[in-house]
C-alpha positions as CSV (number, residue, x, y, z in Angstrom):
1,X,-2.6,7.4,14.2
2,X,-3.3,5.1,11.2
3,X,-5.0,2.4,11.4
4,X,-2.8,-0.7,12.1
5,X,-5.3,-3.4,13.8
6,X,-4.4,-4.8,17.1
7,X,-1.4,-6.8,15.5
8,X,0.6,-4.0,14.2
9,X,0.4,-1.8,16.9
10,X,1.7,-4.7,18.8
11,X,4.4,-5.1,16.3
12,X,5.4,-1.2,16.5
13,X,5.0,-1.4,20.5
14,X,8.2,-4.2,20.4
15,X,10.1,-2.0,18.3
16,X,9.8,0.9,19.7
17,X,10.7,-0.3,23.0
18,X,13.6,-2.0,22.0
19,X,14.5,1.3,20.0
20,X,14.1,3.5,23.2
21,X,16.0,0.9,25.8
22,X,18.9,1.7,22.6
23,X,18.4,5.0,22.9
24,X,18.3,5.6,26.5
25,X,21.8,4.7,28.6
26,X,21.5,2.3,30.7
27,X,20.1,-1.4,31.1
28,X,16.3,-2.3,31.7
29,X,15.2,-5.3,32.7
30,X,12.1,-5.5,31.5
31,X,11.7,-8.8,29.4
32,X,9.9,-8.5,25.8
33,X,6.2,-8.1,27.5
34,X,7.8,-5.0,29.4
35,X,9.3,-3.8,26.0
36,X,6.5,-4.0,24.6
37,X,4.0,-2.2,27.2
38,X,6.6,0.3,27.0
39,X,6.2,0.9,23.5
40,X,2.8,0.7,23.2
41,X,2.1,3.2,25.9
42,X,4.6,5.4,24.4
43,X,3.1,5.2,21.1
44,X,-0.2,6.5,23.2
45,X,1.8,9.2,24.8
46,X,3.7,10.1,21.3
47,X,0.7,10.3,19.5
48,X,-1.4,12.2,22.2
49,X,1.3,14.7,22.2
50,X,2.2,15.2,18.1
51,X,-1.6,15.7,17.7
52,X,-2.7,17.7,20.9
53,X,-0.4,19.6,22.0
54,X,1.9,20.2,18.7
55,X,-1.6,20.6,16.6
56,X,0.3,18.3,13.6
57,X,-1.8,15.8,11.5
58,X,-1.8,12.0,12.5
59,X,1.1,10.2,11.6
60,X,0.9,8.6,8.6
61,X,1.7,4.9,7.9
62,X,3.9,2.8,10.0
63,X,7.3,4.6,9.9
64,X,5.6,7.6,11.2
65,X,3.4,5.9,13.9
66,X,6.9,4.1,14.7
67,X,8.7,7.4,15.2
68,X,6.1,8.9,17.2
69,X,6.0,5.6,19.7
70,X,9.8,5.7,20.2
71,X,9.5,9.2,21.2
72,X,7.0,8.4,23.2
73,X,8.6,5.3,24.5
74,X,12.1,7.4,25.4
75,X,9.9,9.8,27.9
76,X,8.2,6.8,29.0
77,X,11.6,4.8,29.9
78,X,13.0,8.3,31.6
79,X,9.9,8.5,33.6
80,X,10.0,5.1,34.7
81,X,13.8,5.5,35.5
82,X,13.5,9.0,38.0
83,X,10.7,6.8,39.7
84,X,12.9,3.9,40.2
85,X,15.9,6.4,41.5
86,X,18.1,6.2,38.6
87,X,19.7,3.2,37.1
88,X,20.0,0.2,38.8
């Protein structure tokens, strides 16, 4: 993943999160701190997965890391729904 300092990743995490709860039907109520905890963990689960197990280069820049942690962030939200039970 490139090198964004603390800041940026914290500025992908919110977008991404917000990007995913568009994705994904269904409401979250989460707050902006869950949002973005979502999206910074899926940007740690996208990234994991693009360079592990897909064998791909690092994303590069920020449009790439942001792609990778909404991915991320949409199997994070599905996750965190089948634990929950569904949508409530």
């Amino acid at each position: 993943m490139p090198d964004l300092g603390i800041f940026g990743w914290i500025i992908i995490g919110l977008v991404a999160g917000a990007l995913a709860g568009f994705f994904v039907p269904g409401r979250e109520r989460m707050g902006c701190i869950g949002t973005m905890i979502v999206g910074v963990i899926g940007g740690l689960i996208g990234g994991f997965l693009w360079v592990n197990v897909l064998n791909q280069n690092e994303a590069s820049g920020w449009l790439g890391a942001l792609v990778l942690a909404t991915i991320g962030s949409i199997l994070v939200l599905f996750v965190l729904r089948a634990m929950r039970g569904g949508d409530r």
